[in-house]
C-alpha positions as CSV (number, residue, x, y, z in Angstrom):
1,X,20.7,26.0,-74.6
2,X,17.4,24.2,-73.8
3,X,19.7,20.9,-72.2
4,X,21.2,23.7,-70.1
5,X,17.3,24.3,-69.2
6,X,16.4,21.0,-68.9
7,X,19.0,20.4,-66.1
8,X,18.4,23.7,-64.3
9,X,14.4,23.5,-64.2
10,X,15.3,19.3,-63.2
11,X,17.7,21.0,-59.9
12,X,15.0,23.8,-59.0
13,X,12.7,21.2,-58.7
14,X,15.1,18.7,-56.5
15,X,15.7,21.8,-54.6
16,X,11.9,22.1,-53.6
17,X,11.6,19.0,-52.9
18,X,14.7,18.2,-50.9
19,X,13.2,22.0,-48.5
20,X,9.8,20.2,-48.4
21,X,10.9,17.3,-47.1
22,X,13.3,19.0,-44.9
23,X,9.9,20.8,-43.2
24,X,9.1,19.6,-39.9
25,X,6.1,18.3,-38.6
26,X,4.7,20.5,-36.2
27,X,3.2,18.8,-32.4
28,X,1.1,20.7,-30.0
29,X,1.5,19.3,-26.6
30,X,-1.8,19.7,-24.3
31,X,-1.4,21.2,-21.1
32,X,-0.2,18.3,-18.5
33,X,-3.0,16.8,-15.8
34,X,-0.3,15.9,-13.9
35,X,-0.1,15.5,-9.7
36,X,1.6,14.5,-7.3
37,X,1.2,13.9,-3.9
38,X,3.6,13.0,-0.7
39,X,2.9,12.1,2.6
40,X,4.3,10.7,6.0
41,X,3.4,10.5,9.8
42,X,5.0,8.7,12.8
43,X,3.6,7.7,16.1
44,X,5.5,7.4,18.9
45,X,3.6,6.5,22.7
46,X,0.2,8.2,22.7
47,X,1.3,11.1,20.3
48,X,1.5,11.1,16.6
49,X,2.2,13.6,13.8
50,X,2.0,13.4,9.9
51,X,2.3,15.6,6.7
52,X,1.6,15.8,3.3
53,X,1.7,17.8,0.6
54,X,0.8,17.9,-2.9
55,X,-0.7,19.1,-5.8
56,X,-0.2,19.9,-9.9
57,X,3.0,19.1,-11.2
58,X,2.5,20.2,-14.9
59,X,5.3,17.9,-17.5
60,X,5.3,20.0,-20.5
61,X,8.8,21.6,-20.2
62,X,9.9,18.4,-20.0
63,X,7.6,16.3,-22.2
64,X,8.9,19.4,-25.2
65,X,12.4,18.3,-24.1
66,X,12.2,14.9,-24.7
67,X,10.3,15.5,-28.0
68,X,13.3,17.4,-29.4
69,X,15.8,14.8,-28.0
70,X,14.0,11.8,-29.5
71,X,11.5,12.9,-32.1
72,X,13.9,15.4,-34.3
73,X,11.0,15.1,-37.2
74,X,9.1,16.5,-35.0
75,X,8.5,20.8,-34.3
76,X,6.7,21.2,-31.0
77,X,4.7,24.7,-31.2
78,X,2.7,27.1,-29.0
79,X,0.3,27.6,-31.5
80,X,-2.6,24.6,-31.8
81,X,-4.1,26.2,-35.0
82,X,-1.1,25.3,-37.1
83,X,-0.2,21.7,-35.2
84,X,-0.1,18.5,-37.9
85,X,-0.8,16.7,-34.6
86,X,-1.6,17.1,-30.9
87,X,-0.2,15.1,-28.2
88,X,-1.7,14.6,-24.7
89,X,0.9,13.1,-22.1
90,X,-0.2,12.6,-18.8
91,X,2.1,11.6,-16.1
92,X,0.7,10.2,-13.1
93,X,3.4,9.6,-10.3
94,X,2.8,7.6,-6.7
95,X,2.0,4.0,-8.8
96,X,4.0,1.0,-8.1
97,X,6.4,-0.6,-10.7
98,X,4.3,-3.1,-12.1
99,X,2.1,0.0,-13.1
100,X,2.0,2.3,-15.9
101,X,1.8,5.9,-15.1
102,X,2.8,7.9,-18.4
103,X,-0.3,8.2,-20.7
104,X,-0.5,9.1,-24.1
105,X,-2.8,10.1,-27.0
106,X,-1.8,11.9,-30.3
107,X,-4.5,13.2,-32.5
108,X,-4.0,14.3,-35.7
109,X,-5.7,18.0,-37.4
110,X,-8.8,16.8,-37.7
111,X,-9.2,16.0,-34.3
112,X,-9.3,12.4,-35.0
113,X,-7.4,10.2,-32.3
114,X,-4.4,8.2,-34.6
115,X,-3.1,6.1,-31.8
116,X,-2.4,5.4,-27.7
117,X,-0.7,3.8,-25.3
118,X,1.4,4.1,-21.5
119,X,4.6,3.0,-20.2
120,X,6.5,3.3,-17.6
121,X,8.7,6.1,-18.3
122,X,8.1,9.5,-20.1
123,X,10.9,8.6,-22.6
124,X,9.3,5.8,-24.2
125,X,6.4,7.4,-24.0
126,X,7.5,10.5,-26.5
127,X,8.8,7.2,-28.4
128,X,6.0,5.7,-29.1
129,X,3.8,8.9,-30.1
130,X,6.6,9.7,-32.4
131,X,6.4,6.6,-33.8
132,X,2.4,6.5,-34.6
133,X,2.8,10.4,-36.2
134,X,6.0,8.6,-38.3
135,X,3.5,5.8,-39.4
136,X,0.6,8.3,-39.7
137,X,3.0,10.6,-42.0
138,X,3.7,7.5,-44.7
C-alpha cells in the first residue's frame, strides 16, 4: 500500500512538472514605428510631373506571425501586464542591401533590456529575439 503511494505521489509530481514545462512563455510585441514611403516623377521637354506617397506601415500582424512560425516556445499576447518579455521590432523599408532595416530589442518584466540586434529580414529578426528570451530562460 504505501509503494502503491510512493509511485502515485512520484507520477503526480512528473505530471506537474512535465504541464509546467509545457507552459509557454508569453511576448508582448510593441506597436510597430514602421514607414514607408514611395516616390517617382518624369520630365519630359519643359514639363515634368512626380508622385509620392507614404506613410505608417505598422508590422505587428506579421511580426506575431512569424513569432508563432519560428519561436513555438513562445505565446505572443495582447496583454503587457502578464508578458515574461516585450519585444520592439521596427522595420524600416527604402534602405539599400548592404543596410539593415529590421530592428530589434526584447526586454524582459522588469523592464530591463536582455539583448539587440538588426538584420536584414524580419525572419531572422524574430530568430534572434527568440534566441536571447531562450538564453534568458536557462
Amino acid at each position: 500500500m504505501l509503494k502503491n503511494f510512493f509511485i502515485a505521489s512520484i507520477i503526480v509530481v512528473m505530471g506537474a512538472a512535465i504541464l509546467a514545462a509545457q507552459e509557454k512563455v508569453r511576448v508582448f510585441v510593441t506597436d510597430s514605428q514602421s514607414w514607408e514611403t514611395k516616390g517617382q516623377e518624369g520630365f519630359a521637354g519643359a514639363s515634368g510631373g512626380g508622385r509620392f506617397s507614404g506613410g505608417a506601415r505598422p508590422q505587428n500582424s506579421e511580426i506575431a506571425k512569424t513569432i508563432k512560425e519560428r519561436c513555438p516556445m513562445l505565446t505572443v499576447t495582447i496583454k503587457e501586464d502578464k508578458a515574461d518579455y516585450i519585444l520592439s521590432l521596427d522595420h524600416e523599408g527604402g534602405k539599400n542591401l548592404l543596410q539593415k532595416d529590421n530592428k530589434w530589442v526584447v526586454y524582459n518584466s522588469d523592464g530591463d533590456m536582455i539583448d539587440a540586434g538588426s538584420t536584414r529580414s524580419l525572419g531572422n529578426s524574430v530568430k534572434d529575439a527568440c534566441r536571447a528570451i531562450a538564453e534568458d530562460i536557462r
